[in-house]
C-alpha positions as CSV (number, residue, x, y, z in Angstrom):
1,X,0.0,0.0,0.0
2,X,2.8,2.6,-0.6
3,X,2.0,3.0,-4.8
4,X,-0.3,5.7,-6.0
5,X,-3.2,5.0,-8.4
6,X,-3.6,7.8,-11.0
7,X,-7.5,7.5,-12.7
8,X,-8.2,9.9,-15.2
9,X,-10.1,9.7,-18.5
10,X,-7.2,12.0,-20.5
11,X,-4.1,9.8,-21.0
12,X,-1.5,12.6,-21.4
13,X,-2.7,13.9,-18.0
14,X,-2.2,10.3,-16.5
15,X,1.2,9.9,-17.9
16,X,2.3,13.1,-17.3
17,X,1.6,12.8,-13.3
18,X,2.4,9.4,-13.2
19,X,5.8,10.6,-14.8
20,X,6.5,13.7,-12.1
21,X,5.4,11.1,-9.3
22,X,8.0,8.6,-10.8
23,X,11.0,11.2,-10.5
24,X,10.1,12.1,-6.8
25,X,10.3,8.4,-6.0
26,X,6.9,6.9,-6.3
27,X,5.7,3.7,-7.6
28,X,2.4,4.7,-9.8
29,X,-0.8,2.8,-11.5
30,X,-2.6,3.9,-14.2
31,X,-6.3,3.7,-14.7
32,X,-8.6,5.3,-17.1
33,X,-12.0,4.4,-16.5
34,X,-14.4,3.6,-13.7
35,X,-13.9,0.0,-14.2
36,X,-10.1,0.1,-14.7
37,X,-9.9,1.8,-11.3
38,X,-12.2,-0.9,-9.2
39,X,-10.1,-3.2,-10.6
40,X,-7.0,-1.7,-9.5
41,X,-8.3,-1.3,-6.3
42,X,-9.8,-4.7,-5.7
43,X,-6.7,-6.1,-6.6
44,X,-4.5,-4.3,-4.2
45,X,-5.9,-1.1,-2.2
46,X,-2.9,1.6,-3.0
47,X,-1.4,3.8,-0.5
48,X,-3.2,6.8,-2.4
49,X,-5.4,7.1,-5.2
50,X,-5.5,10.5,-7.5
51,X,-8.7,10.8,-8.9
52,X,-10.7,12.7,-11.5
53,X,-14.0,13.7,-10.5
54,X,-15.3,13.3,-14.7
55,X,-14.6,9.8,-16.5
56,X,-15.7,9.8,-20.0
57,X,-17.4,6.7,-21.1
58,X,-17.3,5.5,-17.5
59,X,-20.3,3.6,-15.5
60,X,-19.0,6.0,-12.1
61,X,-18.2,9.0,-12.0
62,X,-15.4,10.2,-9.7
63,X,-17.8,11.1,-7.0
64,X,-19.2,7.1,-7.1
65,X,-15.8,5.9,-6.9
66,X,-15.2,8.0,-3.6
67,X,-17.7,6.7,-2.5
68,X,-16.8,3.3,-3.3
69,X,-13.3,3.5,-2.0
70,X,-14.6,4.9,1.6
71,X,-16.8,2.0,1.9
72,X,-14.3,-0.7,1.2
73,X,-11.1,1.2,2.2
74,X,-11.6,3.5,4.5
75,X,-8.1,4.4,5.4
76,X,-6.8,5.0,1.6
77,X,-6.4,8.9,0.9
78,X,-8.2,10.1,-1.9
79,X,-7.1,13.2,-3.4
80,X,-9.8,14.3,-6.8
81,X,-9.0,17.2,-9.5
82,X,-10.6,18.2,-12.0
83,X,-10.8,21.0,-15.0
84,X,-14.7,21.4,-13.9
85,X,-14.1,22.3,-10.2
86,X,-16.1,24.4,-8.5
87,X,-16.6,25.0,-5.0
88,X,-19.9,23.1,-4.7
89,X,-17.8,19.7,-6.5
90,X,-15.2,20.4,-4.0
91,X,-17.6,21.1,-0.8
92,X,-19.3,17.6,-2.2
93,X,-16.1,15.8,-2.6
94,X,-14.5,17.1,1.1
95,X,-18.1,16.2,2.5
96,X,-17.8,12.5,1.3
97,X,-14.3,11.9,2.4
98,X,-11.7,13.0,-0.3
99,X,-8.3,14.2,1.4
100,X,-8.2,17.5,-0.6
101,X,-9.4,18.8,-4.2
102,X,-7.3,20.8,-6.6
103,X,-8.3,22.3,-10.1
104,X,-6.8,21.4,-13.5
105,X,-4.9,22.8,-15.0
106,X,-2.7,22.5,-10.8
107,X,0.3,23.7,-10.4
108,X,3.3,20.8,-9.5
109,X,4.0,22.1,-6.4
110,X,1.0,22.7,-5.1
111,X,0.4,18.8,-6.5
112,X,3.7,17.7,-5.0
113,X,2.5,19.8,-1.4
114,X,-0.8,17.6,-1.2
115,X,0.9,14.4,-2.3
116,X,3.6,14.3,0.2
117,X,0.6,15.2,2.8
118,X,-1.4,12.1,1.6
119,X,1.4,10.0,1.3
120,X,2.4,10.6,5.2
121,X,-1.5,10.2,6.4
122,X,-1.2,7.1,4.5
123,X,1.6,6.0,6.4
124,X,0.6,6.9,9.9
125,X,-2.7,4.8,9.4
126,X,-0.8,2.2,8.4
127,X,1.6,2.3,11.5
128,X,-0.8,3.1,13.4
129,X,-2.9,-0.1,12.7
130,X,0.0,-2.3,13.0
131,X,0.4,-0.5,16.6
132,X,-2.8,-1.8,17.2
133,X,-2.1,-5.0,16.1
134,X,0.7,-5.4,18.2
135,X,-1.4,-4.7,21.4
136,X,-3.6,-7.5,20.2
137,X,-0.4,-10.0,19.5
138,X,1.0,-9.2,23.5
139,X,-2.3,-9.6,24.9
140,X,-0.8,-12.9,26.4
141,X,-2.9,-14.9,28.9
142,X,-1.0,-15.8,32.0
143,X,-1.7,-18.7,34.5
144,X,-0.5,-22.3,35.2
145,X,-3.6,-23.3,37.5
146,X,-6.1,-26.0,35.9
147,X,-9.2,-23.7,35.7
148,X,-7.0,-21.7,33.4
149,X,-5.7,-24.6,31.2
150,X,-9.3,-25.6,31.0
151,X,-10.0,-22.5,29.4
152,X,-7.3,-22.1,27.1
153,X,-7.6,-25.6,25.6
154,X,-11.0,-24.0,24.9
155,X,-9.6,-21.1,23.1
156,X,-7.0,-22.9,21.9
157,X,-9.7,-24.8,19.3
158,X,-11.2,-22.0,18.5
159,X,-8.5,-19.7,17.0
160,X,-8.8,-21.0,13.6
161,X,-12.7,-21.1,13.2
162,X,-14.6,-18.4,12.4
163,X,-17.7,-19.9,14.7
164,X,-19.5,-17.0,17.3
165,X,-17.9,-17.6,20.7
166,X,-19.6,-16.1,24.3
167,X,-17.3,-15.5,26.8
168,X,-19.3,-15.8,30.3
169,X,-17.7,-15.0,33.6
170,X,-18.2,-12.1,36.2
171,X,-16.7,-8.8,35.7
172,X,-12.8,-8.1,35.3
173,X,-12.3,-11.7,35.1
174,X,-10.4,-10.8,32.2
175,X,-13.0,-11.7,28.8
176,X,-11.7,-9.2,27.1
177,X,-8.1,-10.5,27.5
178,X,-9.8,-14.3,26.1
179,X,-11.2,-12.7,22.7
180,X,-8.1,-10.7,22.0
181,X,-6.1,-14.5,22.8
182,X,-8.1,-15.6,20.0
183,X,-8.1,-13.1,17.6
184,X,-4.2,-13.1,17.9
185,X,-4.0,-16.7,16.9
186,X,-6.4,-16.3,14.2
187,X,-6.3,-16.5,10.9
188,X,-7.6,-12.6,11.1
189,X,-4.9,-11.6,13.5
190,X,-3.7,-8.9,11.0
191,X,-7.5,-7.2,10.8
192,X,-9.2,-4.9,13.0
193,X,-10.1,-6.1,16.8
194,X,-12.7,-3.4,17.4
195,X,-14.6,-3.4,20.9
196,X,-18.0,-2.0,21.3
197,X,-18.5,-1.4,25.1
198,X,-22.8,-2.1,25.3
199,X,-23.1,-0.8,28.5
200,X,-21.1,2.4,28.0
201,X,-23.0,3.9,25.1
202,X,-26.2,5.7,25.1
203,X,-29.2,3.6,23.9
204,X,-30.3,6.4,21.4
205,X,-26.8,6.1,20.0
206,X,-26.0,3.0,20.0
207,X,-27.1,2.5,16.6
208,X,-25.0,5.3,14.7
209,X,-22.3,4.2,16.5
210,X,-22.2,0.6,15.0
211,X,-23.5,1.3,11.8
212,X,-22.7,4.3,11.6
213,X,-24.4,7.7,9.3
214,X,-25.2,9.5,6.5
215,X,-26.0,12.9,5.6
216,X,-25.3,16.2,3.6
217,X,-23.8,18.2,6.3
218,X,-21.3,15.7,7.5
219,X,-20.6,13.0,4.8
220,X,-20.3,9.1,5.6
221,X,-19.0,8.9,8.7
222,X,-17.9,4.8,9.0
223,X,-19.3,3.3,12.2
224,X,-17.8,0.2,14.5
225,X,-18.9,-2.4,12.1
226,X,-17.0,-1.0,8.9
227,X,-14.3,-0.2,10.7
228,X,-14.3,-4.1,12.2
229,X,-14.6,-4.7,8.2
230,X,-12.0,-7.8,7.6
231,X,-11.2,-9.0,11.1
232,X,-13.2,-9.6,14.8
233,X,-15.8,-7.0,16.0
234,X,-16.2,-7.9,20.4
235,X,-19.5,-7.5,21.7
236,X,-18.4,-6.1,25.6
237,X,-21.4,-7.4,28.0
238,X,-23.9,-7.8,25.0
239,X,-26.4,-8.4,28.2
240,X,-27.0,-4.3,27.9
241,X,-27.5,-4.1,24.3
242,X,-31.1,-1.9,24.0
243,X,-33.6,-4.2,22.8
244,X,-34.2,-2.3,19.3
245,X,-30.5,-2.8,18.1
246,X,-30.5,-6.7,19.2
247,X,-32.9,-7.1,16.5
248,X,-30.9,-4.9,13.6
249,X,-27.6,-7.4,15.0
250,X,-29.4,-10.6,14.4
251,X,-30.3,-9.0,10.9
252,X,-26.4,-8.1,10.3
253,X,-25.5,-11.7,11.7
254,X,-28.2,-13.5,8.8
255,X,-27.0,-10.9,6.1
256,X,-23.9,-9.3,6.7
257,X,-24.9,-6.1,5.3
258,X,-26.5,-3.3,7.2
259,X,-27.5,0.5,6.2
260,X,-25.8,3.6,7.5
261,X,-28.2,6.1,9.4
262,X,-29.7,8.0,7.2
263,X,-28.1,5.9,4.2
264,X,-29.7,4.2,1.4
265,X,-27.1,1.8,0.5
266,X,-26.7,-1.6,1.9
267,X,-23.0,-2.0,3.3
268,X,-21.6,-5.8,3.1
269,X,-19.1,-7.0,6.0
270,X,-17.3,-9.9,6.6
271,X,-17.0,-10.1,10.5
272,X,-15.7,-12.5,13.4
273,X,-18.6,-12.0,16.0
274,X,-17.5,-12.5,19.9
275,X,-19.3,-12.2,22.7
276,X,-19.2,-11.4,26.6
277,X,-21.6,-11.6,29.1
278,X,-21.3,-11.5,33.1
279,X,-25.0,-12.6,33.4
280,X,-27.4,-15.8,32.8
281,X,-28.6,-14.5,29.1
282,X,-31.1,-17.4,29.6
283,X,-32.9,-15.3,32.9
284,X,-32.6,-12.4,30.5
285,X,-34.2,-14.0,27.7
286,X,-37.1,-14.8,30.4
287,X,-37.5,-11.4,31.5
288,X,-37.7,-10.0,28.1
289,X,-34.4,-8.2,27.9
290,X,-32.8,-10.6,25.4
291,X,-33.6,-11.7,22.0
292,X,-33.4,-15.5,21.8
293,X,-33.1,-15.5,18.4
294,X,-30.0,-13.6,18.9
295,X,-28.6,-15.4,21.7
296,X,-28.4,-18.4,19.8
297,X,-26.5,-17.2,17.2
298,X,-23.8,-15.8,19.2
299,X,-24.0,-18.7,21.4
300,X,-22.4,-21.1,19.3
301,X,-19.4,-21.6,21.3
302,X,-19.8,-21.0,25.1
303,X,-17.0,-20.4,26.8
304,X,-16.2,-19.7,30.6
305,X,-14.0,-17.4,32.4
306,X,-13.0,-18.6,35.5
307,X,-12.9,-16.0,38.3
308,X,-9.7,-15.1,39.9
309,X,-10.8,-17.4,43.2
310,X,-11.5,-20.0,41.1
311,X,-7.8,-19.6,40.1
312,X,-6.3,-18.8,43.2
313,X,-2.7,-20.6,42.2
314,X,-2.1,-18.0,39.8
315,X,-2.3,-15.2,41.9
316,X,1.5,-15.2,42.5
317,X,2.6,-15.1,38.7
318,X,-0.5,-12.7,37.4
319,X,1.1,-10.5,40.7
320,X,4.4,-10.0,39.1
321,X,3.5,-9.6,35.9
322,X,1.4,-6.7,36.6
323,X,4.4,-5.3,38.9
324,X,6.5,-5.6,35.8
325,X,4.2,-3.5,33.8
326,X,4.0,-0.7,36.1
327,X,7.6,-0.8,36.6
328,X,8.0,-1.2,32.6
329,X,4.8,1.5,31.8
330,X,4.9,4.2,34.6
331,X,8.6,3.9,36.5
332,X,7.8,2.1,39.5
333,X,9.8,0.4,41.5
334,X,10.2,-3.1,40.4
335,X,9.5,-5.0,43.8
336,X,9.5,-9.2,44.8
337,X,6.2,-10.2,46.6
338,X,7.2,-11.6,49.8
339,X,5.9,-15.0,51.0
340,X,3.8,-13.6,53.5
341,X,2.3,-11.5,51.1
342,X,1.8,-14.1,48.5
343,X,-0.7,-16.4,51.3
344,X,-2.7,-13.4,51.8
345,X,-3.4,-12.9,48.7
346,X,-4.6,-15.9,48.2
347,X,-6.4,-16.0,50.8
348,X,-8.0,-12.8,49.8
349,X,-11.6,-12.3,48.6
350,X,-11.7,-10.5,45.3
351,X,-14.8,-9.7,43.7
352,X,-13.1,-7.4,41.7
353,X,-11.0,-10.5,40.3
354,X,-8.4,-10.0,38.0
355,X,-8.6,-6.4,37.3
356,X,-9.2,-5.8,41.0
357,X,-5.5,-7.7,41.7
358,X,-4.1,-5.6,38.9
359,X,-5.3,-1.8,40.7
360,X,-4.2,-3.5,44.0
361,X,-0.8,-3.8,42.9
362,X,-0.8,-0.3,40.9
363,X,-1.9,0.6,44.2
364,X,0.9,-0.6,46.7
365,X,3.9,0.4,44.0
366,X,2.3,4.2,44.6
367,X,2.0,3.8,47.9
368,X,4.4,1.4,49.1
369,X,7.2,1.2,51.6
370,X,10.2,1.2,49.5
371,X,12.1,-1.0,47.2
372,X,12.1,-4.2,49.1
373,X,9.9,-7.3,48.9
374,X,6.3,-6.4,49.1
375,X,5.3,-7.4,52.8
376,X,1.9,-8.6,53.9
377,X,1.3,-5.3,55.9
378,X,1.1,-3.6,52.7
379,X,-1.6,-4.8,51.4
380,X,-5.3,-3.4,52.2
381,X,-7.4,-5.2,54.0
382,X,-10.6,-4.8,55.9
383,X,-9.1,-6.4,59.2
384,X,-6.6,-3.4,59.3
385,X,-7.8,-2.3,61.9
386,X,-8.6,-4.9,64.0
387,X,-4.8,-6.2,63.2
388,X,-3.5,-3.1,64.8
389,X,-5.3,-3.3,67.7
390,X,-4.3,-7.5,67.8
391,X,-7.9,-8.7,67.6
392,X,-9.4,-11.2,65.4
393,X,-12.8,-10.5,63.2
394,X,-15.0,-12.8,64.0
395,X,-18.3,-13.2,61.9
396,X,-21.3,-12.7,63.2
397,X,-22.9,-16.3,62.7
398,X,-19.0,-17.5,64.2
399,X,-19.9,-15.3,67.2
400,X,-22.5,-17.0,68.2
401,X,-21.3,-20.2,68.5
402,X,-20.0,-22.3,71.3
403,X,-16.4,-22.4,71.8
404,X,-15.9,-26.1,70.2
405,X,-18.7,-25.4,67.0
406,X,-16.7,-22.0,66.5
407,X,-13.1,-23.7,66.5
408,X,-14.5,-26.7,64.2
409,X,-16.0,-23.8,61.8
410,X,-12.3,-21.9,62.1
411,X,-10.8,-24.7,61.4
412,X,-13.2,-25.9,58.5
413,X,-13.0,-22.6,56.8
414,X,-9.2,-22.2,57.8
415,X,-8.4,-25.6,55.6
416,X,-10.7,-25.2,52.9
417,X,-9.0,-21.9,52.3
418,X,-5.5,-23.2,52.0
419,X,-6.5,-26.7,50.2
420,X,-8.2,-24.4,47.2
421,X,-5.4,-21.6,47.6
422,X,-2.8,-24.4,46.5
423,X,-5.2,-26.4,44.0
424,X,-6.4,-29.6,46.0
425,X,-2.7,-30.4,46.8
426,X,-2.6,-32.0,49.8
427,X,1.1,-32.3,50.6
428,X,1.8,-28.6,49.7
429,X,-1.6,-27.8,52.2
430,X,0.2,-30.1,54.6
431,X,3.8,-28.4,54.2
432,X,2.2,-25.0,54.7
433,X,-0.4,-25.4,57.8
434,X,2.4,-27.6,59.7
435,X,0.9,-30.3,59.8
436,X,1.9,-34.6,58.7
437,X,-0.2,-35.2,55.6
438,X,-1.4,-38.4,57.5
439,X,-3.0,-35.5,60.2
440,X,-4.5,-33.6,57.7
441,X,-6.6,-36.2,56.0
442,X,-8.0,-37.7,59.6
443,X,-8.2,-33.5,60.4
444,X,-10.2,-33.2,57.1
445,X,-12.3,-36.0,57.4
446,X,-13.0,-35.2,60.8
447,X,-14.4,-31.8,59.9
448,X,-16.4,-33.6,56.8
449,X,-14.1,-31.7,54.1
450,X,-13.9,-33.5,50.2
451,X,-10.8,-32.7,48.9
452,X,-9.8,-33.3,45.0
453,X,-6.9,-32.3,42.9
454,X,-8.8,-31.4,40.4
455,X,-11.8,-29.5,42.1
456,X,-10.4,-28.3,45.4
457,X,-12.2,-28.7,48.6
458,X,-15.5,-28.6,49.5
459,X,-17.6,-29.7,52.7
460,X,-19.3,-33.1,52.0
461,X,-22.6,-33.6,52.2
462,X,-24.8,-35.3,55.2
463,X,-25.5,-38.9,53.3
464,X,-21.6,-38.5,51.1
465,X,-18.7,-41.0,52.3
466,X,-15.7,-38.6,53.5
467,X,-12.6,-39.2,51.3
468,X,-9.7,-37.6,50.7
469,X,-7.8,-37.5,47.8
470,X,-4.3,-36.1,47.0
């Protein structure tokens, strides 16, 4: 996309451009007609397209092919000219999206000014979209627990499909993250990833926004869809999509085409559709806030992302990677967790999950102590100030409990904490609580806690047989 594509009906005027564009460097195409041009184009967009707004013997006129051009390739500069101009042509051709206008017969540096303008727009949206691209490619997913191998041998067999997949799983669990992972190993990994946030938008303009609009005063103005043209458009909790634009969705989904507000023409897109969601669609359906016609088309491929409890062992390594990118983004200091540290924060609640881990460590670089290892004291908590005072929180069903039922609830609570913090492992539980791994299990089954390597711990049931596993 670095070549310019010269269309113009008169040959000598072709040439003679082509020629001066040659000298300063260029790489040029030649087109004379309507047809010659959409061919050119189809074949290879080019980094800048020259165009005369009148084509003899041409099915479009320069004004069509503008048109055309912004549809399909958006980003390409389009500069017209034209021994007919006028300032209505030129108001007309500015309005629909043409980089600049310039009279016949122009003067070659005034051409030369506007080329080398074009040229360098040309280039920046280029870089800049392989900037973006980039962020997509790093958008690494990071974990070692088996929730999250569970869920990237999902996304792992979807990369190279172009089925719908809904990623379900409360918020800042990190879906976002998931369907830039699979965009990245895609086949599409060099198009557009384009988010549209549904519950940050206005309902009343929801609509321009994705399809985007039409009109005299302002031109075509592309909306998220064309610009998603190509490569993966990410529906960001699709749950608070208005009801009125569900229904125009589904109809993009069946057709792939859609109209512009206050357009007349029908715009065809081919599109990777992914979904999240961090409620049951299926109670939204009931209530009437979903279409179910829509949620089974982007249901094909469910997907779930686990919350950061449920991945508790990772906590450590998702820690130190966001400390490395404050350290590597804003100057922080680049700081160890201690151990200490490291078991409360696994032993932490986080409703927030992983984006509430990542603003707690932004948090404590701002804050913190120094350049040491990141103690335990650090680190917020809501016992603070019973800690200081060197009391214990009890809960207020614990409190009113006898002394034995409130020790057997401690310790129940105590061991399912540390069994899930270290995946079901038994010895490593053992290692860390102090106790023989033979006194664990009889502790465990004494206080009627399952334990599995591959689910945790749990408290059994009345009529279950107690068994531990390691």
């Amino acid at each position: 996309m670095s070549d310019i594509l010269i269309v113009d009906d008169e040959r000598d005027i072709r040439e003679l451009v082509s020629d001066i564009l040659e000298d300063e460097g260029y790489t040029t195409r030649l087109a004379g007609t309507s047809d010659e041009c959409m061919a050119e184009i189809n074949a290879e967009p080019p980094g800048l397209l020259i165009l005369d707004i009148w084509l003899k013997d041409s099915r479009m006129d320069g004004i069509d092919i503008l048109k055309a051009v912004k549809r399909d390739n958006p980003d390409v500069p389009v500069v017209i000219i034209s021994g007919h101009g006028n300032i209505e042509i030129a108001v007309a051709a500015i309005k629909q999206g043409a980089y600049d206008f310039i009279e016949k017969p122009f003067n070659i540096d005034q051409l030369m000014v506007v080329i080398r303008r074009a040229m360098e727009t040309s280039r920046l949206r280029r870089e800049n979209a392989q900037l973006k691209r980039r962020e997509v490619t790093c958008a690494d997913m990071i974990g070692q627990s088996a929730a999250f191998r569970a869920m990237i041998g999902q996304l792992d067999k979807v990369t190279k499909s172009n089925g719908r997949v809904m990623l379900r799983g409360p918020a800042g669990a990190g879906k976002e993250i998931a369907a830039r992972y699979i965009h990245a190993h895609s086949n599409r990994a060099n198009a557009p990833f384009v988010t549209v946030n549904c519950a940050g938008v206005e309902p009343e303009r929801m609509e321009e926004m994705l399809f985007g609009r039409e009109s005299q005063e302002r031109g075509v103005e592309p909306g998220l869809l064309e610009q998603a043209h190509g490569g993966v458009v990410f529906f960001d909790e699709v749950a608070d999509m208005p009801l009125g634009t569900q229904s125009k969705i589904l109809r993009v989904l069946v057709d792939q085409q859609f109209q512009r507000v206050g357009g007349a023409d029908k715009v065809r897109v081919d599109l990777r559709v992914i979904s999240s969601t961090n409620r049951d669609l299926e109670v939204e359906i009931q209530a009437e806030r979903f279409r179910q016609e829509l949620y089974h088309r982007l249901n094909v491929v469910p997907i779930a992302v686990p919350s950061l409890e449920d991945r508790r062992e990772d906590i450590p390594v998702l820690a130190a990677h966001f400390i490395d990118q404050c350290h590597q983004g804003q100057g922080l200091p680049l700081r160890a967790l201690s151990e200490e540290a490291v078991a409360l924060m696994q032993t932490m609640s986080w409703p927030g999950n992983v984006r509430q881990l990542k603003n707690l460590i932004e948090r404590v670089l701002i804050l913190g102590e120094g350049t040491g290892d990141i103690e335990a004291r650090e680190l917020p908590s809501d016992e603070d100030k019973a800690a200081e005072e060197g009391r214990v929180v009890l809960s207020g069903a614990l409190a009113t409990l006898p002394l034995r039922e409130a020790r057997e609830a401690f310790e129940r609570e105590y061991l399912l904490t540390q069994i899930n913090r270290f995946g079901g492992n038994i010895s490593r539980t053992a290692s860390f609580v102090g106790m023989e791994r033979s006194a664990l299990h009889r502790k465990l089954k004494s206080l009627g806690v399952v334990t599995s390597s591959k689910s945790g711990a749990r408290v059994a049931h009345m009529d279950e047989e107690i068994e531990t596993v390691e």
